[in-house]
N, C-alpha and C positions, 0 to 999 in steps of 0.2 A: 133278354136285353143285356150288352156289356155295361158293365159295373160302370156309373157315370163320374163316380171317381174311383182310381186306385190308390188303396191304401197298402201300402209297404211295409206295414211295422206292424211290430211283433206283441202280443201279451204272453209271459212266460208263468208259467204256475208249476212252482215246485214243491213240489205235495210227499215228497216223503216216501216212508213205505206207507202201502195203501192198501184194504181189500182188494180184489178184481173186480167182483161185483160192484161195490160202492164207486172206483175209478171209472165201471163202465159207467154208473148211471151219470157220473161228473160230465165226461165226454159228449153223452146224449145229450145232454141239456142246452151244455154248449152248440152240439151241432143244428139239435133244434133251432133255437133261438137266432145261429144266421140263416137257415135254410129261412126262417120267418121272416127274417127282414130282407131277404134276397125277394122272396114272393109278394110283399111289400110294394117292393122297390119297381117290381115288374106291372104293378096296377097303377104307380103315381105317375101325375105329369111332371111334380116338380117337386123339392122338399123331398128327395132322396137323402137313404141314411146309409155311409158309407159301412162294407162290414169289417168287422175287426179278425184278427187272425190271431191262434194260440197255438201256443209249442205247453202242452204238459209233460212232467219230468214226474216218475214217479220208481217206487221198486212194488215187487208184489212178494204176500206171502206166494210157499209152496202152491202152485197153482197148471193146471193145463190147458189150454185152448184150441178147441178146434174150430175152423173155419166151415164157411157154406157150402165149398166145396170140398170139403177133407172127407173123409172114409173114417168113422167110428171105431175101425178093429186095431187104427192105427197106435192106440191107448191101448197098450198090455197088459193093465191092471183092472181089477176091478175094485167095485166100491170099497169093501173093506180092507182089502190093499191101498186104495188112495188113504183111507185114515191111518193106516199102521204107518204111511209114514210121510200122516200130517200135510195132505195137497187136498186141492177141490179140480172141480172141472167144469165147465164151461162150452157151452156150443154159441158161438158169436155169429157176428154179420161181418167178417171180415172177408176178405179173400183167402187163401190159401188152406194148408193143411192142418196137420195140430202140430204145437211147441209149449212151451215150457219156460214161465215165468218165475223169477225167485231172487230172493236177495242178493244184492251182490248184482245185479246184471241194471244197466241204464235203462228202461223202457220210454220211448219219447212217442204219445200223440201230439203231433200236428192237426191240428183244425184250421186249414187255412182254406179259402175263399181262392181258387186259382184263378178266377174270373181278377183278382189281385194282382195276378202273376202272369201266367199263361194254362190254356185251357187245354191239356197235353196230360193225358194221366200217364203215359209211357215215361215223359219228360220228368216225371214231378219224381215217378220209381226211381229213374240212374238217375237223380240231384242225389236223392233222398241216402242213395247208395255212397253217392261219392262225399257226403259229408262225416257217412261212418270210414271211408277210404284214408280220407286227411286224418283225419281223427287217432286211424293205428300208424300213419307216417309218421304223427309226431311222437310216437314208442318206437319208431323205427320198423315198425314192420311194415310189411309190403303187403296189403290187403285187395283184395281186386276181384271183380264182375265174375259169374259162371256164366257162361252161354246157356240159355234156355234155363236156367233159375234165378231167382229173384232172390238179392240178399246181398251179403259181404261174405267172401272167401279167402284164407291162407293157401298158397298153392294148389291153383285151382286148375290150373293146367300137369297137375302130377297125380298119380297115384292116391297119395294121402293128403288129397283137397281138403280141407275140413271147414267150415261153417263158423264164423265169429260173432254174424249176426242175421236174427231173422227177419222177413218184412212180410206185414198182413195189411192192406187197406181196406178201405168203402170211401167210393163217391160217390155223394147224391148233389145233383146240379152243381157240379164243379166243388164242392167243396167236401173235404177228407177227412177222415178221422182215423182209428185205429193208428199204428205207426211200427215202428221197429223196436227189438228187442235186442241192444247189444251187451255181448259178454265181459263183462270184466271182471271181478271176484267172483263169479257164479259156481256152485256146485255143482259138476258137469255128472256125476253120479243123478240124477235125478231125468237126462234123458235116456236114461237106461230103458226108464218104463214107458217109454214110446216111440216110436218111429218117426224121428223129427224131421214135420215138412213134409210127412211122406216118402223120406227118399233115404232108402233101407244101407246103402253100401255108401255110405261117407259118415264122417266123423265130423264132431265139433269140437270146438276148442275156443279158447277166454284171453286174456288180457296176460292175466294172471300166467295160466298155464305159457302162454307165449314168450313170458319173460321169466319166470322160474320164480317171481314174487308176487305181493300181494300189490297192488296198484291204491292211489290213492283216490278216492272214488268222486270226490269234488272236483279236485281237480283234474278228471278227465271228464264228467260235467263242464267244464269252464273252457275246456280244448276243443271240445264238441261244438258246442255255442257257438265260440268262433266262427268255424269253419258253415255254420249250418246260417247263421248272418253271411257271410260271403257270399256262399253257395246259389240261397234265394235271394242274394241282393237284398239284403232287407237295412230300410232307413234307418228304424228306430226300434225302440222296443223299453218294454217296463215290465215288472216282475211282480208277482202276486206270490205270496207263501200260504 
C-alpha cells in the first residue's frame, strides 16, 4: 500500500566518530522500527502512522567493509596485519564490494522511506550521487558519474579516473540504509590493503588531496546538507546529536 501520507522531512543525527559495529546496530534499529510501522500501516484501515526519514552523519574508526556481493580476497591483509595497523572488518548486508572507512572521510546513512519520495532504487543511486557531485563544485572541482559504476569520480572519462566517494545500499520495502562514504581528510594509505570496490586499475583520491590542503570538515558537512535537502526536495528537518 502507498504511504497514505508523505512525509518529506528529514531527522539528522550527527553522531561523531562512531564504532562500525555500534553505527551498524544504530542503523538497524532505525530501519527496523520503519520497516514495522510500514507493516503496520499495510494491516490498518485507518489511524495510519506516517514514517519518519534519517540522514546519519557519522566518521568511523580504521575499519573495512565488505559487501553481499564482494569477493573475500579483495582484503589483502590478514588478521594480524589488520591489528598492526589498528582496523577491524566487517561482512555487511550492503550491496557492493569492500571499501574502507576512517576518520577524516563524511560517512552519511540515509534511512529514508522512498515510498516518501519515489519508489525508484536506480533514481535514489544518481540523487544520491549528485548530491556528493554539488557538494565538490562548491571546492570547484568537477566530480561526475562512471558509466557502469556506482559512486563519485574525478576524471572519469581519462586515464587517472579516480574515486572520491564510495556508495553501498540495502532496500527492504522501499526503504534504505547503508549510504556513501565521502573523502575529505582521509588517509588514502589505508586503501593500499584492499582492492577498493573491487575494481583493481583506478585510484582514489580526497577533498584534501584534491585541493593540496586540509578541508574544513564541518563545513563541508553543512555544504553537503544543502545540497542533499535540495536534491530530495525535503520540507523540513531537525537534528538529533
Amino acid at each position: 500500500m502507498e504511504q497514505p501520507h508523505r512525509n518529506k522531512s528529514v531527522i539528522l543525527h550527527d553522531l561523531g566518530l562512531m564504532n562500525y559495529g555500534k553505527a551498524w546496530d544504530y542503523q538497524e534499529n532505525i530501519f527496523a522500527h520503519t520497516i514495522q510501522i510500514k507493516m503496520a500501516n499495510r494491516e490498518a484501515t485507518q489511524n495510519f502512522t506516517p514514517t519518519e526519514n534519517h540522514l546519519i552523519f557519522c566518521e568511523h574508526p580504521h575499519v573495512y567493509t565488505l559487501g553481499k556481493s564482494g569477493k573475500p580476497e579483495n582484503l589483502l591483509v590478514n588478521q594480524q596485519q589488520l591489528e598492526e595497523i589498528q582496523a577491524t572488518y566487517y561482512k555487511i548486508n550492503r550491496g557492493g564490494d569492500i571499501t574502507y572507512h576512517g576518520p577524516g572521510q563524511l560517512v552519511g546513512y540515509p534511512i529514508l522511506d522512498l515510498d516518501n519520495f519515489f519508489t525508484d532504487i536506480h533514481k535514489y543511486l544518481r540523487l544520491l550521487e549528485e548530491t556528493i557531485i554539488r557538494t565538490c563544485a562548491a571546492y570547484h572541482i568537477t566530480a561526475e558519474r562512471y558509466k557502469g559504476y556506482t559512486g563519485v569520480w574525478i576524471d572519469a572519462k581519462l586515464p587517472q579516473a579516480r574515486k572520491i566517494c564510495a556508495m553501498g545500499v540495502r532496500c527492504s520495502r522501499w526503504v534504505t540504509m547503508h549510504g556513501f562514504a565521502f573523502n575529505v581528510n582521509t588517509d588514502l594509505n589505508y586503501f593500499k590493503y584492499i582492492v577498493p570496490c573491487g575494481i583493481d586499475d583506478k585510484a582514489v583520491t580526497s577533498l584534501e588531496k584534491e585541493l593540496g590542503h586540509k578541508v574544513n570538515f564541518n563545513e563541508v558537512k553543512e555544504i553537503y546538507l544543502k545540497h542533499f535537502y535540495e536534491v530530495f526536495e525535503i520540507e523540513k528537518y531537525k537534528t538529533i546529536s
